[in-house]
C-alpha positions in Angstrom: 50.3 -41.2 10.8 48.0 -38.7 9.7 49.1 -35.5 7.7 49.2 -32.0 8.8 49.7 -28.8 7.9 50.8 -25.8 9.8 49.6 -22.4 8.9 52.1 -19.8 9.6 51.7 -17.3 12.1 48.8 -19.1 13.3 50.4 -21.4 16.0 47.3 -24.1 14.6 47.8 -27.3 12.6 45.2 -28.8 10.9 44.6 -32.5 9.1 44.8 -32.2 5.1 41.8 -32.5 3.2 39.8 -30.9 5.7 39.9 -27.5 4.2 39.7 -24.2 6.4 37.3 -24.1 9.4 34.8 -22.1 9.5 34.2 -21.8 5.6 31.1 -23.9 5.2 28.9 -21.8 7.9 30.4 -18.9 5.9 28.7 -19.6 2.4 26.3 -20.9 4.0 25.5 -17.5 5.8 26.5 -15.4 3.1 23.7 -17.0 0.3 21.1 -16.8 3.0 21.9 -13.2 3.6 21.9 -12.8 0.0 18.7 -14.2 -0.3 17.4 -12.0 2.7 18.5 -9.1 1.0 16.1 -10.1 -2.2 13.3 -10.8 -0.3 13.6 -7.7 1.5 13.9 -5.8 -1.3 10.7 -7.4 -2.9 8.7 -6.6 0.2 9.9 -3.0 0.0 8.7 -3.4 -3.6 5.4 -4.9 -2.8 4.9 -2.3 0.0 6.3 0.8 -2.6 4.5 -0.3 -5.8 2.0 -3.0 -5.0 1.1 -4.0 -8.8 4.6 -3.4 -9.6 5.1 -7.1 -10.0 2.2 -9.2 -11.0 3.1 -12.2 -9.3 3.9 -10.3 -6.1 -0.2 -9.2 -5.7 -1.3 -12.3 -4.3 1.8 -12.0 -1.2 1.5 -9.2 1.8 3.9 -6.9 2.6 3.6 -8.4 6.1 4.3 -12.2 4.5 7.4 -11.3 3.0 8.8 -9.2 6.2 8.7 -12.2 8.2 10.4 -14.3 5.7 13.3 -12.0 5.3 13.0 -11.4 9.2 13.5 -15.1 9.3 16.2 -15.7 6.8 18.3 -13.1 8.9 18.2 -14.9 11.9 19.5 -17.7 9.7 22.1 -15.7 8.4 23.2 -14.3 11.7 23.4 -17.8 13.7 25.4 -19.0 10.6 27.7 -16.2 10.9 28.2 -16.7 14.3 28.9 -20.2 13.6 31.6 -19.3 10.6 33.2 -17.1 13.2 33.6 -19.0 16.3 34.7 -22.2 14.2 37.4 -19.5 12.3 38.5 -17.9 15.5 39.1 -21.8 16.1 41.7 -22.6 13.1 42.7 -19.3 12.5 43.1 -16.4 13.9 44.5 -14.4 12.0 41.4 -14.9 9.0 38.1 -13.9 12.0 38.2 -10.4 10.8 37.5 -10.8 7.5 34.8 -13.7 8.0 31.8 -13.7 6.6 32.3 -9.6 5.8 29.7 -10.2 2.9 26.8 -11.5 4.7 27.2 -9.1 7.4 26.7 -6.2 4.7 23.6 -8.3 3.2 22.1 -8.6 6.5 22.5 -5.3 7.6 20.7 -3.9 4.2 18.5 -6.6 4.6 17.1 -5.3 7.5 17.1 -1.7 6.4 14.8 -3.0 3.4 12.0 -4.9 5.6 12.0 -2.3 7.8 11.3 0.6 5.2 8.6 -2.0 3.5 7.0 -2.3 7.2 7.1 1.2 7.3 5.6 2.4 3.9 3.2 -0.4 4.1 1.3 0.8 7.3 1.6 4.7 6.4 0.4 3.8 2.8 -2.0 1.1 2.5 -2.6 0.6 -1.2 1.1 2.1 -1.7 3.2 5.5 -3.1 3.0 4.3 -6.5 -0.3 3.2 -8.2 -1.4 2.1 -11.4 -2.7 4.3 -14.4 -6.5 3.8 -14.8 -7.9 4.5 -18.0 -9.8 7.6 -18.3 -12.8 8.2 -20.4 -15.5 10.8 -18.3 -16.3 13.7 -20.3 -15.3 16.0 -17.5 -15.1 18.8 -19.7 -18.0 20.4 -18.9 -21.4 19.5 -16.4 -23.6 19.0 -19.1 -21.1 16.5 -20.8 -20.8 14.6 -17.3 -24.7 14.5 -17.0 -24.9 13.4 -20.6 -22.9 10.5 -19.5 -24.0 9.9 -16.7 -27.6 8.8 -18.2 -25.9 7.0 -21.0 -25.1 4.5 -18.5 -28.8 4.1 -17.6 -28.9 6.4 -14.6 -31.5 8.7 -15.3 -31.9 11.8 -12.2 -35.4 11.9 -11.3 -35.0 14.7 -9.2 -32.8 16.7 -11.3 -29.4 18.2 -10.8 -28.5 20.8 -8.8 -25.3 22.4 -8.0 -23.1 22.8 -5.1 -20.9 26.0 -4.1 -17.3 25.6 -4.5 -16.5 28.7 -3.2 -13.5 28.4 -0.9 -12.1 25.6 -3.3 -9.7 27.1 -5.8 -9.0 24.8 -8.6 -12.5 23.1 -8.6 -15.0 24.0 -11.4 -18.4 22.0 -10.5 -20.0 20.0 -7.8 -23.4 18.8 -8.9 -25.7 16.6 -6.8 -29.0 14.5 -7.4 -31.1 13.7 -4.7 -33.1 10.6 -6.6 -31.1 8.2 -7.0 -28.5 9.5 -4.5 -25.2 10.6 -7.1 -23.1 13.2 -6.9 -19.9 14.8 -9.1 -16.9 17.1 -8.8 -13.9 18.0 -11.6 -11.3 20.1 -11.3 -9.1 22.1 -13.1 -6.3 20.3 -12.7 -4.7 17.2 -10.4 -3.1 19.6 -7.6 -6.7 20.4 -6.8 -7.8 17.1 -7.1 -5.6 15.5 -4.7 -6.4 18.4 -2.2 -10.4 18.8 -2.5 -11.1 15.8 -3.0 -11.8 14.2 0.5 -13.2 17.4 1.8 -15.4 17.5 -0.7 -16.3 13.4 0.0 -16.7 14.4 3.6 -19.3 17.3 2.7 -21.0 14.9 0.3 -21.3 12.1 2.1 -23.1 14.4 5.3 -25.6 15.5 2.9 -26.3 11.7 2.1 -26.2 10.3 5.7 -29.8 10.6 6.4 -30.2 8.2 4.1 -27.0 6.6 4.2 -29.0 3.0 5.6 -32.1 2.7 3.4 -32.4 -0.2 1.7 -32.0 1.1 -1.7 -27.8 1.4 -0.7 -27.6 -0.3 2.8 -24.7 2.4 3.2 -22.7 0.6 0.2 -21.0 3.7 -0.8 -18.5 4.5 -3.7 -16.0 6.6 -4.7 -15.2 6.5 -8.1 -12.1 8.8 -9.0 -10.3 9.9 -12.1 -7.0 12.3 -12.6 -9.6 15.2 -12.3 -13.1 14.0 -11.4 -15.0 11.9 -8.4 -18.4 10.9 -8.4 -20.1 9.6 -5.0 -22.7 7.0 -5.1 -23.9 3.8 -4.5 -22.0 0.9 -5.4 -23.9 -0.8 -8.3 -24.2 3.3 -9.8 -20.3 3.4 -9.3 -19.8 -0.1 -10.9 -21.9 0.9 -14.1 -20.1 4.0 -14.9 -16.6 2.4 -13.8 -17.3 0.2 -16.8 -17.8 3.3 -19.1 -15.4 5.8 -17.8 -12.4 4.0 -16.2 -11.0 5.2 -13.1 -10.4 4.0 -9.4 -13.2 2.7 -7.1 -12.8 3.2 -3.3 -14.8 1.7 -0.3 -16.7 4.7 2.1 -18.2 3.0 5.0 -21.9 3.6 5.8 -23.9 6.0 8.2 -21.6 7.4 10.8 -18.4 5.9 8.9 -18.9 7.7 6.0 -19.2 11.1 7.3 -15.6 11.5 8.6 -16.2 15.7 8.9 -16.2 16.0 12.8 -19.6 17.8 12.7 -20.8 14.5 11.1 -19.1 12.0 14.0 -20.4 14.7 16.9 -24.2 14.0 15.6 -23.6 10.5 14.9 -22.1 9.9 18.5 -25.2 11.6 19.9 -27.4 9.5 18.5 -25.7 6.5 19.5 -26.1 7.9 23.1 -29.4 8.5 22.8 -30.2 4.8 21.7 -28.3 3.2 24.5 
């Protein structure tokens, strides 16, 4: 005859040794919602501060969403297991099941959804690393100086741009031959606001010659905390190499010339060709 036990209040027996139903499904579910929660909260990480982590370059945003996405569903079948198999043995213990994971899930969630989020309104990220900064942006003549001490030599000389209606920028020189072109600012407030404007009107300057084969539209933009130079790629990589900074990608001919005057000619002449 086998033993039983009767839980009072609950109506239910149940054999000895078997312990309480429902409690395997529920650690069970609560670890996997734990380990949802992490993984969420490294995609909102990755997505947040992408060279936060070192280890975390090499994974997309997208990579760790679905594995936290996928650990959730876990989570949430093996809750609904740990209830159904309490409501089972005991009724009076289905409120409290499984309260835990339900809690990790639900942040879990809330953390791949803000990593999604961030991810596809900031591409490289809110937080970025500190570049090292060594342009002598103090003045143009200290910028040119430099500029040939990296073995780019202006055959056509520099000339300079007007910055009037841009508060908070101090010089925009360009050179013709080899294609190259500077601005600094006063400070980063400026930077951050003049700086693609700026790109845009520089780059529209260059777009005649945007597909030559000297570049084949390989444009650069090499930024510091209060400087950009536009050029070529292996002009940006050489001074990269000697003054730090950030290098970003500008697509050729029509790309590069995101001003809508720029995209209204370039259309135009697309419809011309056809």
């Amino acid at each position: 005859m086998h033993e039983s036990l009767y839980k009072a209040g609950s109506g239910r027996r149940y054999q000895a040794g078997q312990g309480r139903p429902g409690r395997a499904p529920r650690i069970l579910a609560t670890v996997v919602a734990v380990i949802a929660l992490i993984v969420g909260g490294l995609a909102l990480v990755r997505a947040v501060a992408p060279h936060a982590i070192a280890k975390l370059t090499a994974v997309s945003v997208r990579s760790l969403a679905i594995g936290a996405a996928v650990l959730i569903v876990v989570a949430i079948i093996l809750i609904v297991m740990a209830r159904v198999a309490s409501r089972r043995g005991n009724r009076v213990s289905v409120r409290g099941t499984a309260g835990g994971a339900i809690v990790a899930v639900v942040f879990a969630i809330m953390l791949t959804v803000a990593a999604l989020l961030i991810s596809n309104l900031f591409k490289d990220g809110i937080v970025k690393p500190s570049s090292p900064d060594k342009s002598p942006a103090q003045s143009a003549q200290n910028m040119q100086q430099s500029v040939e001490e990296a073995g780019i030599y202006c055959e056509s000389g520099w000339s300079e741009l007007s910055s009037q209606g841009y508060p908070g920028v101090t010089d925009v020189e360009i050179c013709l031959k080899p294609r190259i072109a500077y601005v600094t600012f006063d400070n980063e407030f400026a930077a951050d606001m003049y700086r693609a404007p700026l790109r845009y009107k520089i780059a529209e300057m260059f777009d005649e010659q945007a597909n030559s084969t000297v570049s084949k539209g390989d444009w650069r933009l090499l930024s510091g905390k209060r400087w950009s130079v536009f050029s070529y790629r292996t002009i940006i990589d050489k001074l990269q190499k000697q003054w730090g900074g950030t290098v970003e990608k500008i697509g050729s001919g029509c790309d590069a010339t995101a001003a809508h005057e720029a995209r209204t000619r370039c259309s135009a002449k697309a419809m011309m060709e056809t």
